[in-house]
KEDODREN-120742 format. One line per 5 residues: their letters; for each residue x, y, z of N, C-alpha, C, CB. Coordinates in steps of 0.2 Angstrom, whole numbers, plus 2048, in hexadecimal, padded with zeros to 3 digits. Atoms other than C-alpha are relative to their C-alpha. Glycine has a CB too. Layout:
<sites>
a = X/Y/Z/X/Y/Z/X/Y/Z/X/Y/Z | ... .
</sites>
This chain:
<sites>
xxxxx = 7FB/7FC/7FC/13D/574/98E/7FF/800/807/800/807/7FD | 7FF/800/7F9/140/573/9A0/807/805/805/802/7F7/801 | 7FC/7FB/7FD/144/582/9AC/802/7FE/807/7FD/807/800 | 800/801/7F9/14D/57F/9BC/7FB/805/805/807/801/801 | 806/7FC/7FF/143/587/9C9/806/808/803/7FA/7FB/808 .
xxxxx = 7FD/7F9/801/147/599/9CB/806/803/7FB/800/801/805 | 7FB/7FF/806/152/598/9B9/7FF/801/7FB/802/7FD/7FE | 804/7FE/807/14F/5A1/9AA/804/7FD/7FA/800/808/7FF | 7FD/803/807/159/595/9A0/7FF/7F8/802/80A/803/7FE | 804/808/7FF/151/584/99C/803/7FD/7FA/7F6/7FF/7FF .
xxxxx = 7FE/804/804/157/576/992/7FB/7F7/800/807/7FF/801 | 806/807/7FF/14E/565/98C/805/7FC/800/7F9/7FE/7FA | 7FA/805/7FB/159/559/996/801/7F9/7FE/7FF/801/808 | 7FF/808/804/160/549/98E/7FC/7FC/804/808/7FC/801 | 804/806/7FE/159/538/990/802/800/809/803/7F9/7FC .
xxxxx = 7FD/806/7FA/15B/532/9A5/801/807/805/809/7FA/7FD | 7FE/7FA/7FC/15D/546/9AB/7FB/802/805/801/804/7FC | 805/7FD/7FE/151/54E/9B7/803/807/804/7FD/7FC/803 | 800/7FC/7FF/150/55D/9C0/804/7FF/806/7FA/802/800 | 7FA/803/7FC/160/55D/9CD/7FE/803/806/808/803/7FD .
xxxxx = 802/7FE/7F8/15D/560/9E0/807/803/803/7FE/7FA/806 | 7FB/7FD/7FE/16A/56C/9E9/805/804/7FA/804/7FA/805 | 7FC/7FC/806/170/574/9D7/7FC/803/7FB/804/7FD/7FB | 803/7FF/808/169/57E/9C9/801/7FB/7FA/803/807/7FD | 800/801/803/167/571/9BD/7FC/7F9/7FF/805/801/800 .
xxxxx = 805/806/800/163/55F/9B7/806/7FA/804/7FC/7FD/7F6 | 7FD/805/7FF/16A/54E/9BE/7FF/7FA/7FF/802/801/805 | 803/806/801/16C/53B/9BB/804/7FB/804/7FF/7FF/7F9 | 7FD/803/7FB/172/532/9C9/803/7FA/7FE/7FA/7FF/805 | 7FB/806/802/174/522/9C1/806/800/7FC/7FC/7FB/7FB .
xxxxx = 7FB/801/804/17F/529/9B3/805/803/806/7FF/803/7F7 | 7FB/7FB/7FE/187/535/9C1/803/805/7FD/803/7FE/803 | 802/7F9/807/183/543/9B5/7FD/807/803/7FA/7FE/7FA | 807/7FE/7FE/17C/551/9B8/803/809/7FC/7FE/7FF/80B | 7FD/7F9/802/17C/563/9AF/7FE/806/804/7FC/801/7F9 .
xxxxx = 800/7F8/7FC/17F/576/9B7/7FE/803/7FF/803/804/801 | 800/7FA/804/175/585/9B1/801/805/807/7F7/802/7FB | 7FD/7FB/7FE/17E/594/9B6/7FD/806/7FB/808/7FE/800 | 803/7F9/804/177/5A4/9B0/803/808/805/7F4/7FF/801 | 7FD/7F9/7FC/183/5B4/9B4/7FD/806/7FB/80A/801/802 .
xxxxx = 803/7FB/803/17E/5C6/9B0/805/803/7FA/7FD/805/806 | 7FE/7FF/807/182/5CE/99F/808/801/7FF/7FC/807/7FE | 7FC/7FE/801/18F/5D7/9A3/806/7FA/801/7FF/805/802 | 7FA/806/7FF/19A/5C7/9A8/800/7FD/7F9/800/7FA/807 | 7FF/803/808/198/5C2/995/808/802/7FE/7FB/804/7FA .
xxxxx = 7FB/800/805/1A6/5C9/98E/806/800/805/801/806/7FC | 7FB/805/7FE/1B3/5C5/99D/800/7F8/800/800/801/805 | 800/807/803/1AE/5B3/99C/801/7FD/7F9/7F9/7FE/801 | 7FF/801/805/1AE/5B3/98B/807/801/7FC/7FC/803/800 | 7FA/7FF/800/1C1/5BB/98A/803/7FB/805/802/806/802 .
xxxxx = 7FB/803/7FB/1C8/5B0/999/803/7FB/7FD/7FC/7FE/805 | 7FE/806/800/1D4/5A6/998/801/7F8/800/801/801/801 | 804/807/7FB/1CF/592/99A/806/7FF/804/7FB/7F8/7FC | 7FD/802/7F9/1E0/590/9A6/7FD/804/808/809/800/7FE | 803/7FE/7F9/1D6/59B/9B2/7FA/7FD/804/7FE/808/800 .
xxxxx = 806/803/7FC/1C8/590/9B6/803/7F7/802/7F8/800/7FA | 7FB/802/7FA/1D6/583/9BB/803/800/804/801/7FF/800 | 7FE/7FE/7FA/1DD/58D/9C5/7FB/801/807/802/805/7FE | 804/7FE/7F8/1CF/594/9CF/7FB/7FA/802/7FC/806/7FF | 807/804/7FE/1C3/583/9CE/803/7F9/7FD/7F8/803/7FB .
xxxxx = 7FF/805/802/1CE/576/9C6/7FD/7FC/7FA/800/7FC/805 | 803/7FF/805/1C2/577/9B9/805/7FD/7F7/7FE/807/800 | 7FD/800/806/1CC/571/9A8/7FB/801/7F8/805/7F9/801 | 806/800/803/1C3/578/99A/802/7FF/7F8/7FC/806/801 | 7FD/803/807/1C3/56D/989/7FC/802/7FB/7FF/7F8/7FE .
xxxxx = 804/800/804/1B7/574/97E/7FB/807/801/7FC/7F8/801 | 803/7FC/7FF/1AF/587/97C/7FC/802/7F9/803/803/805 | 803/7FE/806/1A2/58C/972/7FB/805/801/7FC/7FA/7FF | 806/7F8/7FE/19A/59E/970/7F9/7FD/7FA/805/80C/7FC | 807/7FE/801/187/59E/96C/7FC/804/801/7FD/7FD/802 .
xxxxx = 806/7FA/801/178/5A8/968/7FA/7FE/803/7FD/801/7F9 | 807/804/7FF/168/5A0/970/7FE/806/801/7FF/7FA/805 | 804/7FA/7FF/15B/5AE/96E/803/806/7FD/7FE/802/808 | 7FE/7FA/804/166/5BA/964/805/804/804/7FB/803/7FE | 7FB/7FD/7FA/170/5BC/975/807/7FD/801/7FD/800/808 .
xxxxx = 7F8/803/7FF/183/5B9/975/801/7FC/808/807/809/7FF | 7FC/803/7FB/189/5AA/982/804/7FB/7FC/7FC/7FE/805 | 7FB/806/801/197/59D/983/7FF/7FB/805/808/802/801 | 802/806/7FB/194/58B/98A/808/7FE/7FF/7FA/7FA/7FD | 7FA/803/7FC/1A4/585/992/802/7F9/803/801/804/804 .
xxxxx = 801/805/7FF/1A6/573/993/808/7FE/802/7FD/7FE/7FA | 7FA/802/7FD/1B5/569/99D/802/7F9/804/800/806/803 | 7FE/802/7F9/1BB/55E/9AB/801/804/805/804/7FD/801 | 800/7FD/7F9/1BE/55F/9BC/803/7F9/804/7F9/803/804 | 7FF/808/7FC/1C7/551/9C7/800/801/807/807/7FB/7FE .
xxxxx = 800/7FF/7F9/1C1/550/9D9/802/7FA/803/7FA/802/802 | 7FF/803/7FE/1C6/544/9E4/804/7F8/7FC/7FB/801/804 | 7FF/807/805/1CD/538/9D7/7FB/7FD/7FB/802/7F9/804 | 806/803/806/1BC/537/9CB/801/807/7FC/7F6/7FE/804 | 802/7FB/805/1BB/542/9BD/7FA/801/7FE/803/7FF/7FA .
xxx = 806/801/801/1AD/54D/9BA/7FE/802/7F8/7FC/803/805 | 800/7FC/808/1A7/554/9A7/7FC/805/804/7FC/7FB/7F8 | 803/7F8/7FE/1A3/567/9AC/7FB/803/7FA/807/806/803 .
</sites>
């Protein structure tokens, strides 16, 4: 398990990933990959968790394909998976 630095949420990061510079997260330059940990406080659980996903294409262009509520530790979150097309490249969010 590998914690970003000052992140209380670690993951053991695919093949080719490392620890990402200028983000909470891991990145892999060659695949142009790279994962986000985002860690907000409790109480934004259950708005995130109700929201709509056309609001995070509104406010971020975010388009979000795929949500999934989890327990890790016995604590209710949702990982929220997606795109994003910047400049003409599509990213997987």
């Amino acid at each position: 398990m590998v914690f970003p630095p000052a992140s209380a949420i670690g993951l053991v990061p695919p093949p080719g990933m490392r620890l990402a510079t200028g983000f909470s997260g891991f990145q892999d330059d060659a695949a142009e990959a790279s994962i986000l940990i985002a860690s907000l406080p409790a109480e934004a659980y259950a708005e995130l968790s109700a929201a709509d996903d056309a609001r995070f294409e509104q406010a971020q262009g975010i388009r979000i394909e795929r949500r999934r509520a989890l327990q890790p530790g016995g604590v209710p979150a949702v990982l929220l998976s997606g795109a994003q097309t910047v400049q003409g490249v599509e990213y997987r969010k």
